[in-house]
C-alpha positions in Angstrom: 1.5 -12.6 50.1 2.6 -14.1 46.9 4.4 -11.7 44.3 3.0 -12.0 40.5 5.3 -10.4 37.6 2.9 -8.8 34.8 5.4 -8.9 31.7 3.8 -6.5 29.2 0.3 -4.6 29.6 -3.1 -7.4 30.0 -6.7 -6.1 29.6 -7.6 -4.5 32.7 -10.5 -6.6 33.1 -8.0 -8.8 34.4 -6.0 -6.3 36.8 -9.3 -5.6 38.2 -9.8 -8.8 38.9 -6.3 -9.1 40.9 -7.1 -6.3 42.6 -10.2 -8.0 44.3 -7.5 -10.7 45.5 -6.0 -9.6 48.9 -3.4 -12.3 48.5 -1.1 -10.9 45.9 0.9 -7.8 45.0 1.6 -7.5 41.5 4.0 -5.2 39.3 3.3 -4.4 35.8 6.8 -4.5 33.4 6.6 -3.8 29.7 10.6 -3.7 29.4 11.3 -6.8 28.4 14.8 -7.3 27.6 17.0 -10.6 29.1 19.1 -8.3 31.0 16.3 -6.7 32.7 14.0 -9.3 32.8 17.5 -11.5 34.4 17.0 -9.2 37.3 13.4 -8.4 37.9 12.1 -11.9 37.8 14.6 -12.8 41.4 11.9 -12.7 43.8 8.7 -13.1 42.0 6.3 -16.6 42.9 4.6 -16.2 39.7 4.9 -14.7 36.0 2.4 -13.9 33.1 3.8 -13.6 29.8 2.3 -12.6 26.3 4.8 -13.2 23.2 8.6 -12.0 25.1 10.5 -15.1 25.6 11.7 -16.2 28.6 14.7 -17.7 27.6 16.7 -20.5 30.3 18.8 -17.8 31.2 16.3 -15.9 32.7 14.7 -18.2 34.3 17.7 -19.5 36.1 17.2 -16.6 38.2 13.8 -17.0 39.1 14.8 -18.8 42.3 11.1 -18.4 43.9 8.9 -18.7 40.9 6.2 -21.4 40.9 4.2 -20.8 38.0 4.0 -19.1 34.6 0.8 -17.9 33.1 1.1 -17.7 29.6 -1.5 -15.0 27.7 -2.2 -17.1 24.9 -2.1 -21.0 24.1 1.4 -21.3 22.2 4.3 -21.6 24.3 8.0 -21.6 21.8 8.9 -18.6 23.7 9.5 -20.0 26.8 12.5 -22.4 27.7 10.6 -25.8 28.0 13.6 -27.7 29.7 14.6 -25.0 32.5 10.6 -24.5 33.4 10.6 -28.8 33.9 13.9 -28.9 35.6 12.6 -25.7 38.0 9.4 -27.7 38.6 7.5 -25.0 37.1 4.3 -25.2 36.1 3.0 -23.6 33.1 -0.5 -22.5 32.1 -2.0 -21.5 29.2 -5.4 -19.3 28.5 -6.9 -22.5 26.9 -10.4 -21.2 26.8 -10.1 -17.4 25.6 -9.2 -17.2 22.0 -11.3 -20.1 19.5 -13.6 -17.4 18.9 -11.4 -14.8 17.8 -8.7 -16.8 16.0 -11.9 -18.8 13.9 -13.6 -15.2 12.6 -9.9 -14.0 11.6 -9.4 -17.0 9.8 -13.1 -16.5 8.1 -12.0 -12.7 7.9 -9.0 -13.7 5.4 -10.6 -16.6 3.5 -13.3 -13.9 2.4 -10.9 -10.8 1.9 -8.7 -13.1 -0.2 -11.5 -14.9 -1.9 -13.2 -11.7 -2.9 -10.4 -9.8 -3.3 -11.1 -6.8 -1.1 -8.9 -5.0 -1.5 -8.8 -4.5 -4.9 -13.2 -4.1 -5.4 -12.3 -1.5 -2.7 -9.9 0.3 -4.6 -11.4 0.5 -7.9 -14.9 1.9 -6.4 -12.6 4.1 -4.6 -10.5 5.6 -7.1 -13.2 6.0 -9.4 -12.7 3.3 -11.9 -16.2 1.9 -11.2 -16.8 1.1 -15.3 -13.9 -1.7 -14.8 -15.6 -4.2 -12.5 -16.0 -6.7 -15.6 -12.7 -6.2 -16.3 -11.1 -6.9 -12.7 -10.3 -10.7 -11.8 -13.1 -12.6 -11.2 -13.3 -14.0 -7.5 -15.0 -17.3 -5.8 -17.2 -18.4 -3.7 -16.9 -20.9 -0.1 -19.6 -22.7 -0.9 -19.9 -26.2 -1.0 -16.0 -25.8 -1.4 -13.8 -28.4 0.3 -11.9 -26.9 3.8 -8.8 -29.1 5.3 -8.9 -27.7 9.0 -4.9 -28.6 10.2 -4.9 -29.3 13.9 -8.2 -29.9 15.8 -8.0 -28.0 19.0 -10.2 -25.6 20.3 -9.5 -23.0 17.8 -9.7 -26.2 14.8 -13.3 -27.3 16.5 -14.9 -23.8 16.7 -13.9 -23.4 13.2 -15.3 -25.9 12.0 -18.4 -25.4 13.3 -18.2 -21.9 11.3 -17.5 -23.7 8.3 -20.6 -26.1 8.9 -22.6 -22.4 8.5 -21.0 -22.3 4.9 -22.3 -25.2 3.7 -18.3 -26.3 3.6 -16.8 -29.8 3.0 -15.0 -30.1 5.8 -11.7 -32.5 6.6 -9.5 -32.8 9.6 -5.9 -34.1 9.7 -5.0 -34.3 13.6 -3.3 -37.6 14.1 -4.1 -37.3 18.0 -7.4 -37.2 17.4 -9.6 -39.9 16.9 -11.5 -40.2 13.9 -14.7 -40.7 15.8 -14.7 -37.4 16.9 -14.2 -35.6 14.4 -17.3 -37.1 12.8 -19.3 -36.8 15.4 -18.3 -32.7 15.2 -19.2 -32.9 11.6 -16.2 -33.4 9.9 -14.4 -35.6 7.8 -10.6 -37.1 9.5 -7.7 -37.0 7.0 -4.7 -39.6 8.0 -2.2 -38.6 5.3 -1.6 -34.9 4.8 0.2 -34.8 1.9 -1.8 -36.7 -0.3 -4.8 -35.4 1.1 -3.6 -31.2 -0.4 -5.2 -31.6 -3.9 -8.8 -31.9 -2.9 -8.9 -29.0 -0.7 -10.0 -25.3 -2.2 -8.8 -23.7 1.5 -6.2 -24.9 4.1 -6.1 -23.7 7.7 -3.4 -24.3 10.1 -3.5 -24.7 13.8 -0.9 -26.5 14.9 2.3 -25.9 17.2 5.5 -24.9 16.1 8.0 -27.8 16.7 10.8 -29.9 15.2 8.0 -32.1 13.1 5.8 -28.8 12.2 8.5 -26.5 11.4 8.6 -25.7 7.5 5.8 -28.4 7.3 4.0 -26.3 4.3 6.8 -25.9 2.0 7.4 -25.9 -2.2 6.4 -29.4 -2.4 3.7 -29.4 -0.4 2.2 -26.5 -2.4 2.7 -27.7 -5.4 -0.1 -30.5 -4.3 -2.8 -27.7 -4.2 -5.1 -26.6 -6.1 -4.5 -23.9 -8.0 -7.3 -22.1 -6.7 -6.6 -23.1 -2.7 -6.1 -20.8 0.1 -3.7 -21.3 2.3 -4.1 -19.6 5.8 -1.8 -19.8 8.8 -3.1 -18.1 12.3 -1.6 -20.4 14.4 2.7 -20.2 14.7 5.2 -18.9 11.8 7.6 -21.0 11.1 5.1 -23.8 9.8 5.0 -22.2 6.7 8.5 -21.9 4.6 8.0 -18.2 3.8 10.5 -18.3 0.7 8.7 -21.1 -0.9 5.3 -19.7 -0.7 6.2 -16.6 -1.9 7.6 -18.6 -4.4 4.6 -20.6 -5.2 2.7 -17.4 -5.0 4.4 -15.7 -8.0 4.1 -19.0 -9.6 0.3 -19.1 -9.2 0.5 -22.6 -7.9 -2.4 -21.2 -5.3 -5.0 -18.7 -5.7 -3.4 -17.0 -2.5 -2.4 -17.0 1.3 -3.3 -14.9 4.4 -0.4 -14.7 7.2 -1.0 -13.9 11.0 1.8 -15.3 12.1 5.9 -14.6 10.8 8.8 -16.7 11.1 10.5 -13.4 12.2 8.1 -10.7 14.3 8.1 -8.2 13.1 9.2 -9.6 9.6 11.9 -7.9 7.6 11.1 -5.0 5.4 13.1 -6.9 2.5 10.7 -9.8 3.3 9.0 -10.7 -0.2 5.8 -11.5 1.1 5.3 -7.5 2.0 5.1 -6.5 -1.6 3.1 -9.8 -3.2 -0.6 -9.1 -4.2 -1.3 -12.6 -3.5 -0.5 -12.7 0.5 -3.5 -11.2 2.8 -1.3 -10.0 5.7 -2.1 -9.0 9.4 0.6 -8.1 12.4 -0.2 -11.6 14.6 -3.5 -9.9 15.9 -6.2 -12.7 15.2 -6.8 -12.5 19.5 -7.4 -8.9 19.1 -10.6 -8.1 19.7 -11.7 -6.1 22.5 -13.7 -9.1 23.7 -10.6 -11.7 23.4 -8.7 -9.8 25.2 -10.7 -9.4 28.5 -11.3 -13.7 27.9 -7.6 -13.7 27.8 -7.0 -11.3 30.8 -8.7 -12.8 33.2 -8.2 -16.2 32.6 -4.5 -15.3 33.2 -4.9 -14.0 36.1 -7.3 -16.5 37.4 -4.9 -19.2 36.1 -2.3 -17.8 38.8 -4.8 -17.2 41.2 -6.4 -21.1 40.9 -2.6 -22.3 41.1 -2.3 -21.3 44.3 -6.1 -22.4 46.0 -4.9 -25.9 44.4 -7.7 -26.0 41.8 -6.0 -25.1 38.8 -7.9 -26.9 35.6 -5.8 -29.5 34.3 -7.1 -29.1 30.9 -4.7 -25.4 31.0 -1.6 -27.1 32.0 0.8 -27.9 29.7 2.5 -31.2 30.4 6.1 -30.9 29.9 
């Protein structure tokens, strides 16, 4: 009987699942300290893991460990090198989460282009007589959309966008520019000089060496003043200083942030206090449906691993 490591609470759509499988136990964790983590992983032949990182410390430990379902489809928490020097093979929910990270990204190009909150407010506080007076907002329409990275999550926006009557350009030097036409869109080589014809940017890219502090003062300084930025993919590809700097600067009509360079970001963090940024606590896959998607599909990546028929397209080559 194999031995599968839960490492914080999944949608019990997917326990259930497990449960129907006579060939594993499983233990549920939701400490998730190294120390601990050091210890419990010993014996285990496979691991799920949402967002705590398994750092190469810990998983020099896991001496039995085969695989690693990850809850999600980013991967920076988890030590790349040890998990290809181990021979471990990681997974990814690759299938579960377009939906849900697309309508958030929708969900903050409308609250910021309408400004919500602040209609909200003044029907709310009673202040009704001052609607001519309150910033005027803007519409998507026929409005130019650079969608950064064309994955699953890049694709099923688009095709969101397409609903909007939305200009539509894609920089994803992986992808081939044939593609993206035939999906409707419009393939962008050069990112940088491509910035000052878009009215909203969305990122959805990984966070590594090249992407790290890709958007940064310079960068935003090529938008349109009336752009929005949006980043639902990985903190960290934003520079948080400069765009709260461009922010104050009105150098962009504003940004909405899912993801942090720090989680949870710092209370002295500017962005926390700047009317411009539209802010959410990295939940974009939180929707009740999402997370059922998400729950069994990392459970039935560990289960496929071990009937040999584990989708190739959910591995992560290493």
């Amino acid at each position: 009987m194999k031995k599968l490591l839960i490492i914080e609470s999944i949608h019990n759509d997917g326990i259930e699942l497990l449960k129907q499988n006579k060939s594993f136990e499983f233990e549920i964790v939701d400490k998730t300290d190294e120390e601990f983590l050091k210890n419990k992983i010993k014996n285990f032949d496979a691991v799920s893991v949402r967002t705590s990182r398994l750092s190469k410390e810990i998983l020099e430990t896991a001496t039995n460990l085969k695989i690693i379902s990850r809850h999600g489809v980013g991967y920076d928490n988890i030590d790349l090198l040890e998990t290809k020097k181990k021979n471990i093979t990681l997974a990814i929910t690759a299938t579960a989460n377009a939906q849900a990270v697309a309508e958030h990204v929708l969900f903050m190009l409308f609250n910021i282009a309408k400004r919500n909150n602040m209609y909200d407010d003044t029907v709310k506080s009673g202040k009704f007589n001052d609607r001519t007076k309150l910033p005027k907002t803007i519409e998507l329409w026929s409005k130019n959309i650079l969608i950064a990275g064309f994955g699953r999550i890049g694709k099923c926006l688009l095709k969101k966008c397409k609903g909007l009557e939305m200009n539509i350009y894609v920089y994803d030097p992986f992808v081939k520019e044939e593609e993206i036409k035939n999906k409707g869109g419009i393939k962008v080589d050069d990112l940088s000089s491509s910035l000052n014809l878009m009215d909203a940017i969305s990122i959805h890219m990984p966070l590594n060496d090249k992407t790290r502090h890709l958007i940064n003062y310079d960068m935003i300084k090529k938008m349109k003043k009336n752009c929005i930025l949006i980043n639902a993919a990985r903190g960290g590809i934003i520079n948080e200083c400069d765009l709260n700097k461009a922010l104050n600067e009105n150098l962009i009509f504003g940004a909405g942030l899912d993801v942090f360079e720090k989680e949870p970001p710092s209370q002295d963090n500017p962005l926390l206090k700047n009317n411009k940024a539209f802010l959410s606590p990295h939940s974009a896959v939180f929707t009740e449906e999402c997370l059922s998607r998400m729950g069994i599909e990392t459970i039935q990546n560990v289960i496929d691993f071990f009937e040999n028929k584990l989708d190739n397209s959910k591995i992560v080559k290493i």
